[in-house]
Residue frames as a rotation matrix with the C-alpha (Angstrom) as fourth column:
UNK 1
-0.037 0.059 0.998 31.31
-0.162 0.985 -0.064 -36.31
-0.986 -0.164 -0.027 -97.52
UNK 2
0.146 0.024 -0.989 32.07
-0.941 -0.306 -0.147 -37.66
-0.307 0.952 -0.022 -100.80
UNK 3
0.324 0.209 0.923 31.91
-0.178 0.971 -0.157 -41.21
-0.929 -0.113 0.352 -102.37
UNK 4
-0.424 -0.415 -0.805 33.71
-0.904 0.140 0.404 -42.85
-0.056 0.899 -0.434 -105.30
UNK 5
-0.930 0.134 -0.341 31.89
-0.220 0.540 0.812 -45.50
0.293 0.831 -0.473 -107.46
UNK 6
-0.584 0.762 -0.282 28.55
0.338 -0.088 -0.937 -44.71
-0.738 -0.642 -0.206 -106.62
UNK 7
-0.293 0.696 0.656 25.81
0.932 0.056 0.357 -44.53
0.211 0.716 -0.665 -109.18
UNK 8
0.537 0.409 0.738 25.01
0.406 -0.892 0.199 -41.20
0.740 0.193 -0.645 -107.87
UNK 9
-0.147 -0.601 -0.785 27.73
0.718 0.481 -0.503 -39.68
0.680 -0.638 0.361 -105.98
UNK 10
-0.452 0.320 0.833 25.78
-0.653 -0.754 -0.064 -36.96
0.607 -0.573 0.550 -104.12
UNK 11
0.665 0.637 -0.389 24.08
-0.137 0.616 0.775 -40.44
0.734 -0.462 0.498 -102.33
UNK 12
-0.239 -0.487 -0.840 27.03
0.724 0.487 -0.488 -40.65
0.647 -0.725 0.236 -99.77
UNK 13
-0.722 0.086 0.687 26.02
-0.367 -0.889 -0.274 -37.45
0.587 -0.450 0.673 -98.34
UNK 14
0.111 0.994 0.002 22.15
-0.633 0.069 0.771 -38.79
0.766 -0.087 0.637 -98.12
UNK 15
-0.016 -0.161 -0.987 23.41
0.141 0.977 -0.161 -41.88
0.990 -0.142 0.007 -96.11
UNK 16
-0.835 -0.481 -0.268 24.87
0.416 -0.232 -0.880 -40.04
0.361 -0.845 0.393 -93.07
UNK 17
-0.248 0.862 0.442 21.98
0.062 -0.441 0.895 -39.50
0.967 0.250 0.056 -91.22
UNK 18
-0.346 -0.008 0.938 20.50
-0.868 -0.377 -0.323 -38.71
0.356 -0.926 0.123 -87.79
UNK 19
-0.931 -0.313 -0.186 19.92
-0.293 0.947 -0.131 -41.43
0.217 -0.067 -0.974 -86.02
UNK 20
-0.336 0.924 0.180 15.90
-0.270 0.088 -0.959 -40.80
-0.902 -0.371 0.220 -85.58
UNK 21
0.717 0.465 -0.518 15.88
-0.664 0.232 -0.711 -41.59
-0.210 0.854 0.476 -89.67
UNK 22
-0.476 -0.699 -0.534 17.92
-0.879 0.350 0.325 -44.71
-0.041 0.624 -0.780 -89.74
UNK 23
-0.589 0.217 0.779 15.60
0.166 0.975 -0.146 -46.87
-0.791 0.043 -0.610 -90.68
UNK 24
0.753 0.328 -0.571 14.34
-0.412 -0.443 -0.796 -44.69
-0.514 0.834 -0.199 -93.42
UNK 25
-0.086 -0.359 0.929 15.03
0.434 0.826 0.359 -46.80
-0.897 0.434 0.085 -96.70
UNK 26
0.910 0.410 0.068 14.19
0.275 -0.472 -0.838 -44.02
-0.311 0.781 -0.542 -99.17
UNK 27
0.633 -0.773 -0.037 17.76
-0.753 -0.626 0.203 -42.52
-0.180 -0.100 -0.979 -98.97
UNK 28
0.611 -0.576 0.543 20.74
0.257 0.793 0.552 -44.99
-0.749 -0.198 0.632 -100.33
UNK 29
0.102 -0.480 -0.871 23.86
-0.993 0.004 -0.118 -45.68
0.060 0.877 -0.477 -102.32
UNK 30
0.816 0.132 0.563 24.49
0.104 0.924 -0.368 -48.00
-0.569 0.359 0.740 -104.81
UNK 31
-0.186 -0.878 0.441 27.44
0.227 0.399 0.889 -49.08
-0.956 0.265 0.126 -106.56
UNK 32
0.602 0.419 -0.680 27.49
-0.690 -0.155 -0.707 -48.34
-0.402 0.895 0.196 -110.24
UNK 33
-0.373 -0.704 -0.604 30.61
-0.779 0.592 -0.209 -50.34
0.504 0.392 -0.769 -111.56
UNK 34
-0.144 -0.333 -0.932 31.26
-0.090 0.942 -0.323 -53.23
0.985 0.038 -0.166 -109.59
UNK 35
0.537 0.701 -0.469 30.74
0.527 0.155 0.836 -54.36
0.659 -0.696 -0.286 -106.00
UNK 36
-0.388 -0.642 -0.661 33.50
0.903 -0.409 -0.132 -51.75
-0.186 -0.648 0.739 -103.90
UNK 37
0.687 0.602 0.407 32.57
0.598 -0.787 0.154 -48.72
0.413 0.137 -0.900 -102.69
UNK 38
-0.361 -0.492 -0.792 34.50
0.906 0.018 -0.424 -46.18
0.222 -0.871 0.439 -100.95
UNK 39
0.710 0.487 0.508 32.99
0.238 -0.846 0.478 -43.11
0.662 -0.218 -0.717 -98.89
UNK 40
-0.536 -0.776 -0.332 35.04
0.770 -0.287 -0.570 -40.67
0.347 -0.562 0.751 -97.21
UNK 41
0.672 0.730 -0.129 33.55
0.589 -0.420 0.690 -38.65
0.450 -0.540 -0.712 -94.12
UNK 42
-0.696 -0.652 0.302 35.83
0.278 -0.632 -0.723 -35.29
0.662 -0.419 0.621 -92.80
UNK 43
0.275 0.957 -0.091 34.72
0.885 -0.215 0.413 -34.13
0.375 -0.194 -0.906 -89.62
UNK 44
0.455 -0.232 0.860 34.88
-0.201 -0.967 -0.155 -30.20
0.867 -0.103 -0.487 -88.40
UNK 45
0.432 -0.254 0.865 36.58
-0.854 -0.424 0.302 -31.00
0.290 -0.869 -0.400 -84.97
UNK 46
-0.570 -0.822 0.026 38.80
-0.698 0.467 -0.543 -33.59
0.433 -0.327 -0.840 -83.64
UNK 47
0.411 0.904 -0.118 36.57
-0.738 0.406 0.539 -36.69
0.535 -0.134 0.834 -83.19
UNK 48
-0.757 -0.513 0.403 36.92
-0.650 0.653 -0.389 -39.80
-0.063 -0.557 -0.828 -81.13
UNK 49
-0.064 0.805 -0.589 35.01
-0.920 0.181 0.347 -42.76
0.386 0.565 0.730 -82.57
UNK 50
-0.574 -0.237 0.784 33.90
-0.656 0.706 -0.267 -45.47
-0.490 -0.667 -0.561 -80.41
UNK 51
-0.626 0.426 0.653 31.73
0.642 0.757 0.122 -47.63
-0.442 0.495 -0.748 -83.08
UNK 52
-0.733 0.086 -0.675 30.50
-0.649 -0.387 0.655 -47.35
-0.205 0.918 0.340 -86.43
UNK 53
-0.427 0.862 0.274 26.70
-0.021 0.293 -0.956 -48.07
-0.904 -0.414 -0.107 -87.18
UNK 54
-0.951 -0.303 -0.055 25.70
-0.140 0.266 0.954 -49.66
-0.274 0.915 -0.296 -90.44
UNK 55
0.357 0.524 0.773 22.51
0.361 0.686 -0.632 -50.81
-0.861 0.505 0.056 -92.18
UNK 56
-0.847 -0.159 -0.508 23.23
-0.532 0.219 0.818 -52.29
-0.019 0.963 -0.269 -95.39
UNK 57
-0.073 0.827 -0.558 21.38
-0.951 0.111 0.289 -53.88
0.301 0.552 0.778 -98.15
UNK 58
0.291 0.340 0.894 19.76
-0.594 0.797 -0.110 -57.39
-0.750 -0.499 0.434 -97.84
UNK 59
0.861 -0.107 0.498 20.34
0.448 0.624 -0.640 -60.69
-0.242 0.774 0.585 -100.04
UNK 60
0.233 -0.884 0.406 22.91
0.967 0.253 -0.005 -60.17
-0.099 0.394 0.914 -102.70
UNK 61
0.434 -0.264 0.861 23.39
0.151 -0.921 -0.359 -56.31
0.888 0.286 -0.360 -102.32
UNK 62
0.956 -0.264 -0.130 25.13
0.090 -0.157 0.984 -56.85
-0.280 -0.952 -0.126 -98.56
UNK 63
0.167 -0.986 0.001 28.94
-0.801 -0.136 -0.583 -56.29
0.575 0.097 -0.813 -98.35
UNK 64
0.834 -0.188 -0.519 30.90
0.429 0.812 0.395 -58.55
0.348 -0.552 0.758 -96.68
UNK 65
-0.028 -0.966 -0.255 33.85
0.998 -0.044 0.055 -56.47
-0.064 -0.253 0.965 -96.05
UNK 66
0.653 -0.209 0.728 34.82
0.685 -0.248 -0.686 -53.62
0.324 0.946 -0.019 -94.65
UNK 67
-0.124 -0.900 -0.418 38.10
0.989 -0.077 -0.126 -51.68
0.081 -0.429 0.900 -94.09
UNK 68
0.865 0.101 -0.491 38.30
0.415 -0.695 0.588 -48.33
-0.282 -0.712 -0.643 -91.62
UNK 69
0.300 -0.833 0.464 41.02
0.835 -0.006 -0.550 -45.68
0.462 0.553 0.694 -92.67
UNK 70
0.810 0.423 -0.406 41.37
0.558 -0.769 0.311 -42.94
-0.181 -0.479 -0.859 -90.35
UNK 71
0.364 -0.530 -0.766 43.11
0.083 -0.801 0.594 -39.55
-0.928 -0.279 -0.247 -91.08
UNK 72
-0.502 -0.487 0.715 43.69
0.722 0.218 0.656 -40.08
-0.476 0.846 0.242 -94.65
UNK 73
-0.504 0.274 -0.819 42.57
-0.300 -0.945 -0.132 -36.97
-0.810 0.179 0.558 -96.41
UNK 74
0.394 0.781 -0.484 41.93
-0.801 0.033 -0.598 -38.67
-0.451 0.623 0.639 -99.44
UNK 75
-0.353 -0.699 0.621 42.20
-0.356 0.715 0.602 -41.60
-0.865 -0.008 -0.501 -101.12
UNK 76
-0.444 -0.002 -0.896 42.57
-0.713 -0.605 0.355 -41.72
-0.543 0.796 0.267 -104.86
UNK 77
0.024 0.410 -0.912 41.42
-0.896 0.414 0.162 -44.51
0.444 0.813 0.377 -106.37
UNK 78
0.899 0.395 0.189 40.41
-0.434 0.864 0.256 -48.83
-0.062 -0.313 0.948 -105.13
UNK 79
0.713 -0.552 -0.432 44.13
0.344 0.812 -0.471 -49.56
0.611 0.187 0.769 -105.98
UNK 80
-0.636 -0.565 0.526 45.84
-0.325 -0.421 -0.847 -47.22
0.700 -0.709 0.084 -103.34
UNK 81
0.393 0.296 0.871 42.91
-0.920 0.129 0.371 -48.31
-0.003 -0.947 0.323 -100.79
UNK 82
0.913 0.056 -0.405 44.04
-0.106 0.989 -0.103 -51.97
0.395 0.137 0.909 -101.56
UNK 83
0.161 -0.982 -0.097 48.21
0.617 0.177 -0.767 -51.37
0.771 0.063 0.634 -101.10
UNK 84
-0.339 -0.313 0.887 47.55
-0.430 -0.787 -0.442 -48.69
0.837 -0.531 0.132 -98.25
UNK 85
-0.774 0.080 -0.628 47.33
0.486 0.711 -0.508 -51.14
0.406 -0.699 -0.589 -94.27
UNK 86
0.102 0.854 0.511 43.95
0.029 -0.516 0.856 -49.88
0.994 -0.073 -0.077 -92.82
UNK 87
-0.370 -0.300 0.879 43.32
-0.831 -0.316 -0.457 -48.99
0.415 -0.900 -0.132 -89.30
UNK 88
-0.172 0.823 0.542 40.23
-0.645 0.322 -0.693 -51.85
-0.744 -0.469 0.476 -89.24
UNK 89
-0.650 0.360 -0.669 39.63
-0.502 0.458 0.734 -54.30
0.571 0.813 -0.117 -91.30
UNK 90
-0.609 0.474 0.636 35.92
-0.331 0.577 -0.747 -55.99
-0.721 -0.665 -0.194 -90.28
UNK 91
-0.916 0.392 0.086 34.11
0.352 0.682 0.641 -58.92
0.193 0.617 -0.763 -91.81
UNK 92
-0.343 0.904 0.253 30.30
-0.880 -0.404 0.250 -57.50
0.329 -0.137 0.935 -91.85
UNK 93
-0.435 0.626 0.648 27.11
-0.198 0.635 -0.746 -59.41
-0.879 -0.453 -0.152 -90.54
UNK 94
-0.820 0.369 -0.438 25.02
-0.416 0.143 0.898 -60.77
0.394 0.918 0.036 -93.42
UNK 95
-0.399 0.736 -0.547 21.30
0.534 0.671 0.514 -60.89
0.745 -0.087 -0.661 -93.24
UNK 96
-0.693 0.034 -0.721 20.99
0.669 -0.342 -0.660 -58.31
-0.269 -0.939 0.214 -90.76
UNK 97
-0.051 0.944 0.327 17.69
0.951 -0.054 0.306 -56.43
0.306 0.326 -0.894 -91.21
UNK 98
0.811 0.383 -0.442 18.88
0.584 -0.492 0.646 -53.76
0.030 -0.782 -0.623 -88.52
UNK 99
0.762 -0.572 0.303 21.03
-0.549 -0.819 -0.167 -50.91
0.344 -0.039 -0.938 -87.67
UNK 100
0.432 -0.687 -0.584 24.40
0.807 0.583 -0.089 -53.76
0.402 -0.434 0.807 -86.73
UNK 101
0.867 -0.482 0.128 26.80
-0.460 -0.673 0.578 -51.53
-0.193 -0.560 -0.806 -84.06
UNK 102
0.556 -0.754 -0.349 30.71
0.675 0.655 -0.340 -52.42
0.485 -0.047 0.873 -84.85
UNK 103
0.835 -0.354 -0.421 32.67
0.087 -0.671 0.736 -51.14
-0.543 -0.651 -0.530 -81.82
UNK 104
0.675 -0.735 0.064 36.39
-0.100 -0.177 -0.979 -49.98
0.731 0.655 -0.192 -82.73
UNK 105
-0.071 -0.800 -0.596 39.68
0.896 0.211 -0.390 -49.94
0.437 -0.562 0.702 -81.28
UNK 106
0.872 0.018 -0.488 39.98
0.413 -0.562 0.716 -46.86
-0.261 -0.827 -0.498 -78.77
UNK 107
0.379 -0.820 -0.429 43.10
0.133 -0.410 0.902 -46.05
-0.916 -0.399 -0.047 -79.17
UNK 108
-0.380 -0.329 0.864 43.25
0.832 0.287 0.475 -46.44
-0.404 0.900 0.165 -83.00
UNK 109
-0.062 0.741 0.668 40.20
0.701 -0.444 0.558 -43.58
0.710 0.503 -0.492 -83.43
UNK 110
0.150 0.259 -0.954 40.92
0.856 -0.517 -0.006 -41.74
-0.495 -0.816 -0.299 -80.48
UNK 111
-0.368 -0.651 -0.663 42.39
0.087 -0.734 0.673 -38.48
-0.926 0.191 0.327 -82.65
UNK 112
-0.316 0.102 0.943 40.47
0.888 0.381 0.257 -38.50
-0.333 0.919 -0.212 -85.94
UNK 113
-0.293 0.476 -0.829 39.46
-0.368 -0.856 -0.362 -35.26
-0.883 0.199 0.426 -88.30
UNK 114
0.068 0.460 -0.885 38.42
-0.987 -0.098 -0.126 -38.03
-0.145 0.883 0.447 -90.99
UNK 115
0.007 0.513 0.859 37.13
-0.458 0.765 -0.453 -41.37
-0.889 -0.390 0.240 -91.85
UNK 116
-0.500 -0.346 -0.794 37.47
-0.864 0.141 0.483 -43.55
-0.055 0.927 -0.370 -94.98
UNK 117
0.155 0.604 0.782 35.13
-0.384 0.766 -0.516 -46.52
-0.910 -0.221 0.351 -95.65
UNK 118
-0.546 -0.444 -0.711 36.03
-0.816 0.476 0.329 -49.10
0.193 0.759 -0.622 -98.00
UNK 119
0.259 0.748 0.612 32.77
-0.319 0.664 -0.676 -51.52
-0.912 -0.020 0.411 -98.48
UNK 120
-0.518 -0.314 -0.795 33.76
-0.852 0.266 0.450 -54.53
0.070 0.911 -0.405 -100.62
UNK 121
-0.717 -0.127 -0.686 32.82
-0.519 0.754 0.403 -57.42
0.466 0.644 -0.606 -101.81
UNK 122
-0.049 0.928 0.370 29.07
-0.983 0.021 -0.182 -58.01
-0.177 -0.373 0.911 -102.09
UNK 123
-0.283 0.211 0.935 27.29
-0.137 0.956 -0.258 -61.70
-0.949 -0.202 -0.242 -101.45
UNK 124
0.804 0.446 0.394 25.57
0.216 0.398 -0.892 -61.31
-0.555 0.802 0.223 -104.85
UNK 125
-0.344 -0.938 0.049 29.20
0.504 -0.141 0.852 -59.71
-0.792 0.318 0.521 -106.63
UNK 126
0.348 0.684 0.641 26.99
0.922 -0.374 -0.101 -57.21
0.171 0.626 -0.761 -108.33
UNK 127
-0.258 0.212 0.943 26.75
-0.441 -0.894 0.080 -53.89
0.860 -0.395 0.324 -106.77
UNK 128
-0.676 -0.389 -0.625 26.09
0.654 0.073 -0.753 -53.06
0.339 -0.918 0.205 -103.36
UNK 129
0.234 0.919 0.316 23.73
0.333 -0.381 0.862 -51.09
0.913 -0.097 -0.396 -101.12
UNK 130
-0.569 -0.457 -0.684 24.11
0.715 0.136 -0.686 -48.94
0.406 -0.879 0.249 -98.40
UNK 131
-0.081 0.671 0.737 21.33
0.750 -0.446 0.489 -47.22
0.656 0.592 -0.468 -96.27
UNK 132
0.940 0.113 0.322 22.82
-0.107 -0.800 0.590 -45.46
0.324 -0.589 -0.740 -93.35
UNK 133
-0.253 -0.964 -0.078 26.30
0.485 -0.056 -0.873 -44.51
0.837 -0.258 0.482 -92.12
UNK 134
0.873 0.448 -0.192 26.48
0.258 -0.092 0.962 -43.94
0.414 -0.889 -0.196 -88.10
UNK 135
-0.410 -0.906 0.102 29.39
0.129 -0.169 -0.977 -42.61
0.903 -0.387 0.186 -85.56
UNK 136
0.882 0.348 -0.317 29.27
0.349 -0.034 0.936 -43.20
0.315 -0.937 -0.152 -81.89
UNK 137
-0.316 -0.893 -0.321 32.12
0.857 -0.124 -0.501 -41.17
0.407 -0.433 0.804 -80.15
UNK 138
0.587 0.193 -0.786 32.58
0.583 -0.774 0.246 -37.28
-0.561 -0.603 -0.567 -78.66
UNK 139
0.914 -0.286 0.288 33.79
-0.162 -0.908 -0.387 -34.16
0.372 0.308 -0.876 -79.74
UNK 140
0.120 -0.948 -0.295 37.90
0.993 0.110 0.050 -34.06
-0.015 -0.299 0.954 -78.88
UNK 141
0.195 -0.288 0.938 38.12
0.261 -0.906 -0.332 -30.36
0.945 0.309 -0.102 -78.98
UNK 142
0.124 0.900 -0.418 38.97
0.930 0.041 0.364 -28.73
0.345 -0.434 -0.832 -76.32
UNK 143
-0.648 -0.370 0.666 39.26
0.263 -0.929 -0.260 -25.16
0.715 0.007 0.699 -76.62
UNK 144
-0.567 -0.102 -0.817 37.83
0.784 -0.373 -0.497 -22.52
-0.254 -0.922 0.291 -73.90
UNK 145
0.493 0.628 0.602 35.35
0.828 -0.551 -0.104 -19.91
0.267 0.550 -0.792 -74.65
UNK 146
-0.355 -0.715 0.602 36.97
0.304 -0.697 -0.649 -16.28
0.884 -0.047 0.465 -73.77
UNK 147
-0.376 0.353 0.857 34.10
-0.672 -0.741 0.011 -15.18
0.638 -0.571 0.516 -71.47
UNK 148
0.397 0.702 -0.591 34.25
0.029 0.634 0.772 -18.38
0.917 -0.324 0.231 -69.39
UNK 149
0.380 -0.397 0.836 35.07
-0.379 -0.891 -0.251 -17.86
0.844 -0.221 -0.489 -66.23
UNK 150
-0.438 -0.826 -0.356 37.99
-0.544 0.558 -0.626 -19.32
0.716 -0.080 -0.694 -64.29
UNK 151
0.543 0.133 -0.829 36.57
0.170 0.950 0.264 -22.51
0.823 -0.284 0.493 -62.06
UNK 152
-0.229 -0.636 0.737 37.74
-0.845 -0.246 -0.474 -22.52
0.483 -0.732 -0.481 -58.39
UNK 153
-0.200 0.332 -0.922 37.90
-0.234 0.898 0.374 -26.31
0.952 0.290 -0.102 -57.46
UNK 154
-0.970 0.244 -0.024 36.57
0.074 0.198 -0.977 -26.35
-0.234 -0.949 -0.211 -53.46
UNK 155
-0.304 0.948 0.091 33.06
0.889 0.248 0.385 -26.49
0.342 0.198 -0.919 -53.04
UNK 156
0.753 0.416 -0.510 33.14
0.630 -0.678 0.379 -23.17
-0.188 -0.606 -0.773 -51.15
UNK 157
0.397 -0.913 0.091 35.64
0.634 0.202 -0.747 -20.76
0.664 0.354 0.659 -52.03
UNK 158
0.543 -0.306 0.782 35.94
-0.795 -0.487 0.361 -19.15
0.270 -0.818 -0.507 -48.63
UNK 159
0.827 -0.155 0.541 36.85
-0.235 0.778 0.582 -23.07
-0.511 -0.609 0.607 -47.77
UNK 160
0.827 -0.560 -0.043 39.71
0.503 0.772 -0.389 -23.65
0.251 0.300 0.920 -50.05
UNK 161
0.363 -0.794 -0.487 43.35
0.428 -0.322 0.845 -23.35
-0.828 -0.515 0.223 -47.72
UNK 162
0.914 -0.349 -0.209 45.44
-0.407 -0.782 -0.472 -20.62
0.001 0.516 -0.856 -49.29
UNK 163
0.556 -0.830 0.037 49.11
0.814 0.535 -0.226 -21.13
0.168 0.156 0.973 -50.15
UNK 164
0.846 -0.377 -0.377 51.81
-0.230 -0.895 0.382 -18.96
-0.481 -0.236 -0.844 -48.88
UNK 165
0.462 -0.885 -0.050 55.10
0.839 0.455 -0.299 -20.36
0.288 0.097 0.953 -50.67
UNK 166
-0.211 -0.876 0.434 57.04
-0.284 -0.370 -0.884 -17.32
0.935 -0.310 -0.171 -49.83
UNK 167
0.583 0.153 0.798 56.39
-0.788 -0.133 0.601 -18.03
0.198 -0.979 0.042 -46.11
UNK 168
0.928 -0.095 0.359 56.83
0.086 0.995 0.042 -21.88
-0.361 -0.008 0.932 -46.30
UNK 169
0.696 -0.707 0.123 60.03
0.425 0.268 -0.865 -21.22
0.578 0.654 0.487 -48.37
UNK 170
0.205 -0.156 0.966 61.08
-0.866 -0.489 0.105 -18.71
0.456 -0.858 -0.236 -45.31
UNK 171
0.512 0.316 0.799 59.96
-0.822 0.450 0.349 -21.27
-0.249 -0.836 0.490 -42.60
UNK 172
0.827 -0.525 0.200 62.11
0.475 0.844 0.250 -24.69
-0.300 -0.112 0.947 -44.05
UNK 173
0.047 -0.991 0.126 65.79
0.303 -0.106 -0.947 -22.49
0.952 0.082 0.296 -44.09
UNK 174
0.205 -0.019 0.979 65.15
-0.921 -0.342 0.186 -21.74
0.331 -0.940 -0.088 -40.29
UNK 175
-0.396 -0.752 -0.527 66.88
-0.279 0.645 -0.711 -24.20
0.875 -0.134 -0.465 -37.89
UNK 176
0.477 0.795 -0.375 65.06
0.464 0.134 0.875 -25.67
0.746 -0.592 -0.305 -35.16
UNK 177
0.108 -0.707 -0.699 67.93
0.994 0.084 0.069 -25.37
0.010 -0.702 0.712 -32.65
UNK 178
0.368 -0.066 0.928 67.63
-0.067 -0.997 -0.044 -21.24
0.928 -0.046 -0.371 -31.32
C-alpha cells in the first residue's frame, strides 16, 4: 500500500486496518500539498469487492469526492488520475462521524488484484484527513490444495447410480424388431 501526497507517506499503510480498530483515531493521513490524495491498495489474490468502508475527517478536512480505479498497477501522478475514466466515481457523505459503507458495482470489482483511491476535494480546500480504509468482498482464488481429496457428490457413495456408457452405447444401435 502506498500513497502519493501525503504528509507522511508510510500513513496509507496505517489506515488499512482491521475492522475491530476502526474507530481508533490515533492512526491517519493527511494531505501535505493540497486537498487530493491518492492511495493505492494491491491485493495478494484475486479479490472481489462488494463495498468500500470509509471514515474520514470531520468539518473542513472531509473529502467530498471520490473516484475507484481498479486494476491499474499504478498511477503516476493527479494529472493521469484526472484524464484516465474511473471504474466509480462517488460523491462522499459529509458530517458523518462513523464508519459510512459505499456498496460498488458487482460486476465492475468482481476480478480485482488492485485498488486505486483518488480522495479529492476537501469542504475546507485545505488538506484532507483520512482515518480508515475498509474492503467488504471474498477471496476469488480458486486453486485446490494437492492433498485434497476428490469430493463424491451423493450423500452416500454406495447410493450414487453408476454409468455404463459402453453398455448404453451398445444397447441404442440394437433394433427393437428381433
Amino acid at each position: 500500500v502506498h500513497g502519493l501526497n501525503l504528509t507522511i507517506p508510510e500513513d496509507a499503510q496505517a489506515i488499512i486496518k482491521p475492522w475491530d480498530e476502526r474507530n481508533d483515531t490515533t492512526a491517519s493521513a493527511e494531505s501535505g500539498v493540497d486537498d487530493q490524495v491518492i492511495i493505492h491498495v494491491p491485493f495478494t489474490h484475486n479479490v472481489r469487492v462488494r463495498s468500500v468502508l470509509l471514515k474520514l475527517g470531520r468539518g473542513e478536512l472531509t473529502p467530498r469526492h471520490l473516484r475507484i480505479y481498479a486494476n491499474h498497477s499504478t498511477i503516476v501522478d493527479f494529472a493521469e488520475a484526472e484524464d484516465i475514466t474511473p471504474q466509480l466515481n462517488i460523491s462522499l457523505l459529509e458530517g458523518e462521524v462513523g464508519v459510512t459503507e459505499y456498496p460498488l458495482r458487482a460486476a465492475a470489482f468482481a476480478n480485482i488484484h488492485s485498488l486505486t483511491l483518488f480522495f479529492r476535494d476537501s469542504v475546507g480546500g485545505e488538506s484532507l484527513r483520512i482515518y480508515y480504509i475498509g474492503f467488504r468482498g471474498d477471496n476469488r482464488s480458486q486453486r485446490r490444495e494437492g492433498n485434497q481429496k476428490l469430493e463424491i457428490p451423493a450423500a452416500n457413495a454406495p447410493d450414487a447410480k453408476v454409468l455404463d456408457r459402453l453398455s448404453e452405447r451398445a444397447g441404442a444401435q440394437q433394433t427393437t424388431a428381433r
